[in-house]
C-alpha positions as CSV (number, residue, x, y, z in Angstrom):
1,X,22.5,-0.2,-25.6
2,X,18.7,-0.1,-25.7
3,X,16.4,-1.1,-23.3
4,X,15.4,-4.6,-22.8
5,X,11.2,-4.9,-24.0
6,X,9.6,-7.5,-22.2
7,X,8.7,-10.5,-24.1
8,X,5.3,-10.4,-25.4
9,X,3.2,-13.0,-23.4
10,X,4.5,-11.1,-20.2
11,X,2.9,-8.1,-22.0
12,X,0.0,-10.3,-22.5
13,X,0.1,-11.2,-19.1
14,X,0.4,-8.2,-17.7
15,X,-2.4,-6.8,-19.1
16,X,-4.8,-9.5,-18.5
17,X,-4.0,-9.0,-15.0
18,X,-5.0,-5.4,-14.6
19,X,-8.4,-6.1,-16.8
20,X,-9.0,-8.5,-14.1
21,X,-8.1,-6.5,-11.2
22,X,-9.8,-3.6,-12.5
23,X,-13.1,-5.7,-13.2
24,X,-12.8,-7.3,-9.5
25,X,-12.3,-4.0,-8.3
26,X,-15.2,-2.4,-9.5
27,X,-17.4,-5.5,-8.3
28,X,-15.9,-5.8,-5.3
29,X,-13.1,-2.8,-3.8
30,X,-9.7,-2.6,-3.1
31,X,-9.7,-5.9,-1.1
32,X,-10.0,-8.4,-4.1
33,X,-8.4,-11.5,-3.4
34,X,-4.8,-11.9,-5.4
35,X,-5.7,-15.3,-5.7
36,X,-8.7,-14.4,-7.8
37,X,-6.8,-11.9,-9.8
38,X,-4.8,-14.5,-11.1
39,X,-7.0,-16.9,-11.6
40,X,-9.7,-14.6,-13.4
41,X,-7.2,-13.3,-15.4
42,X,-6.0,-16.7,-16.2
43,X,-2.6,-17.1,-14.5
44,X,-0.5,-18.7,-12.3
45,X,-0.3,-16.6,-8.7
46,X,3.8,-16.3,-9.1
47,X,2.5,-14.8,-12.5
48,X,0.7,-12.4,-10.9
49,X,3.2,-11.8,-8.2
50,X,6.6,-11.4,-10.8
51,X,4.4,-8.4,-12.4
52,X,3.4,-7.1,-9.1
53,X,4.8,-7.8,-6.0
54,X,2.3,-6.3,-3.7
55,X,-1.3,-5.4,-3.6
56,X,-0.2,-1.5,-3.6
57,X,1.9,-2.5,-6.5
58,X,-1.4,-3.8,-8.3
59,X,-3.7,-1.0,-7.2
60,X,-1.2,2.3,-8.5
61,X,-0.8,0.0,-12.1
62,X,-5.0,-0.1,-12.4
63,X,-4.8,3.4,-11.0
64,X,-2.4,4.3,-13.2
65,X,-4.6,3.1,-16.5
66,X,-7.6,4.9,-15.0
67,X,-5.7,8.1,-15.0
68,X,-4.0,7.8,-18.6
69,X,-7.3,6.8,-19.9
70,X,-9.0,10.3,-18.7
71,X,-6.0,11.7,-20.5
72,X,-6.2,10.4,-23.1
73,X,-10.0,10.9,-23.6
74,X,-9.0,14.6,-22.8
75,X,-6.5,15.0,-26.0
76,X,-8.6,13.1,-28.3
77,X,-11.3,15.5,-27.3
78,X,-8.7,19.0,-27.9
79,X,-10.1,18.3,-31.6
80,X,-13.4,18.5,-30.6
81,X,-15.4,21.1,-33.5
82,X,-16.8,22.9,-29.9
83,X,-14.6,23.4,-27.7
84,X,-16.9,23.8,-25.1
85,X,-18.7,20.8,-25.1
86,X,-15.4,18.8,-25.3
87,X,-14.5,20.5,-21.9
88,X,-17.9,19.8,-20.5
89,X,-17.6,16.1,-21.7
90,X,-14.3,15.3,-20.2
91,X,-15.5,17.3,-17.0
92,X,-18.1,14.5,-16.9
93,X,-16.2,11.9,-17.2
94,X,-13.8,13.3,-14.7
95,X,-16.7,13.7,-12.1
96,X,-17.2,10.0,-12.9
97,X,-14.0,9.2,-12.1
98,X,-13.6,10.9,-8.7
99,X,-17.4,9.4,-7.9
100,X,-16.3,6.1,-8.8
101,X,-12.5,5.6,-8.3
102,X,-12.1,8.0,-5.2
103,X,-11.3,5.0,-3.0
104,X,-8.5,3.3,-5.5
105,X,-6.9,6.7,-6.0
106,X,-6.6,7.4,-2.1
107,X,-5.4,2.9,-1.7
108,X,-2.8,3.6,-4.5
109,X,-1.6,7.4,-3.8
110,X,-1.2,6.8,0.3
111,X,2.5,6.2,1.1
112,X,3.5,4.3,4.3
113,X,3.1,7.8,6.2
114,X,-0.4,8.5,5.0
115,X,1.2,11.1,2.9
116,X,0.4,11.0,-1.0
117,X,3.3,9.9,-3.0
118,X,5.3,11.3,-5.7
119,X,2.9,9.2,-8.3
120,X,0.0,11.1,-6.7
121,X,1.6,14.0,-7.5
122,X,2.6,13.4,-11.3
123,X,-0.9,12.1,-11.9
124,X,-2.5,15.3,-10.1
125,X,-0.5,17.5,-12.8
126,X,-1.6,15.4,-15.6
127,X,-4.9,16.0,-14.9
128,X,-4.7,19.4,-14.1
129,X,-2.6,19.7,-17.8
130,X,-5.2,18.3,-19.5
131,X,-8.1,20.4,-17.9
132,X,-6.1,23.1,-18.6
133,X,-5.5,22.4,-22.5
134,X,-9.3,22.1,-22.6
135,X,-10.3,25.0,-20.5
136,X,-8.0,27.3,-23.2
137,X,-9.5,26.2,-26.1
138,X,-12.9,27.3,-24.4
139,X,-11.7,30.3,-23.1
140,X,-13.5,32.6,-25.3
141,X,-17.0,31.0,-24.3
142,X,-16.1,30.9,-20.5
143,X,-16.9,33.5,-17.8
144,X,-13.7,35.8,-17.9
145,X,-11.4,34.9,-15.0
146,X,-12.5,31.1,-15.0
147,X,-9.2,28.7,-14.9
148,X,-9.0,24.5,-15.0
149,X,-8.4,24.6,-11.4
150,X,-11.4,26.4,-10.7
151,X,-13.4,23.4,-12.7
152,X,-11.9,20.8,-11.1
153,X,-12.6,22.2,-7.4
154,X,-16.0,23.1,-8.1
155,X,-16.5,19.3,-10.0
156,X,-14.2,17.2,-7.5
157,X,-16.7,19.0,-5.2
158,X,-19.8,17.7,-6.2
159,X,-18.5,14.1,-7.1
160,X,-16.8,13.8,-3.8
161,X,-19.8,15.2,-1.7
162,X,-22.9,13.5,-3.9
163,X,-20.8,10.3,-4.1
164,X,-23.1,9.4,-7.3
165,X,-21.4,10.1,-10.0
166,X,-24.9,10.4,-12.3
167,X,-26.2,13.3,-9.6
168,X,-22.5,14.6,-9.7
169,X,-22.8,15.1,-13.8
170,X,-26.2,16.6,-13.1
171,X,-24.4,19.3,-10.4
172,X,-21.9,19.7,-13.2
173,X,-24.5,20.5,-15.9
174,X,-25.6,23.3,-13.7
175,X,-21.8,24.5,-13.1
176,X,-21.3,25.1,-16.5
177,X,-24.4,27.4,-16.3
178,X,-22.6,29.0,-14.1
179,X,-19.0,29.6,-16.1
180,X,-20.7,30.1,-19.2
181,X,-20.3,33.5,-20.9
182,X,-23.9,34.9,-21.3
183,X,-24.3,35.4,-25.0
């Protein structure tokens, strides 16, 4: 028996409520009203509420996006003709993400404990799995010895610390001075 696919204006539905979350997010934080969720994305609040039941439910489902989204920008970009720019392009949209999304990630990853959940987890390795696809195709124009994970500390570094995600691209311009090979 296949799965049941939810009918198509729930689709709908569920989608304009995470472009509305998202947008009310980024004007606003992590506190946005449900109420205005629902009505901005042009729903009724049980709506809102029979697609996500909690406020942690809505914040890991915008989280979520945010993270496939990198992804994704990162695959599209494994075809890039220089495989070091692509790296250094997704690496600057990754710094943006840590400057700007820092605070969603750490609402939507924190279990009831104050421990990171297993969702943290899978969307720390699909990050990591897509810095790592990039860093091997730039492997021959990289410092010998340089890995993904050394990118992402040094990057997650400066976004986290400058908390500016243009000055944190500008600090990541100068990394990848750094981890070039000279030649």
């Amino acid at each position: 028996m296949s799965p049941v696919r939810p009918r198509a204006d729930a689709s709908r539905n569920a989608a304009r409520l995470l472009q509305a979350a998202r947008a009310l997010i980024a004007e606003g934080g992590n506190d946005v009203a449900l109420d205005e969720v629902a009505r901005r994305a042009g729903v009724g609040n049980a709506t809102l509420y029979r697609h996500f039941p909690t406020r942690g439910d809505l914040l890991v489902a915008v989280y979520a996006d945010e993270v496939a989204a990198l992804c994704e920008r990162g695959e599209h970009l494994l075809t890039a003709a220089d495989p070091l720019a692509a790296l250094f392009d997704w690496l600057d949209a990754f710094v943006e993400h840590v400057a700007t999304k820092r605070p969603l990630a750490l609402a939507a990853t924190e279990g009831p404990t104050g421990r990171r959940t297993a969702r943290f987890d899978e969307w720390h390795a699909a990050i990591n799995a897509t810095a790592s696809a990039l860093v091997k195709r730039a492997t021959p124009r990289l410092r010998p010895g340089v890995t993904a994970s050394d990118l992402l500390t040094l990057v997650s570094g400066t976004a986290i610390t400058t908390g500016d995600a243009a000055r944190a691209r500008r600090l990541t311009r100068l990394i990848r001075d750094g981890v070039t090979a000279p030649g």
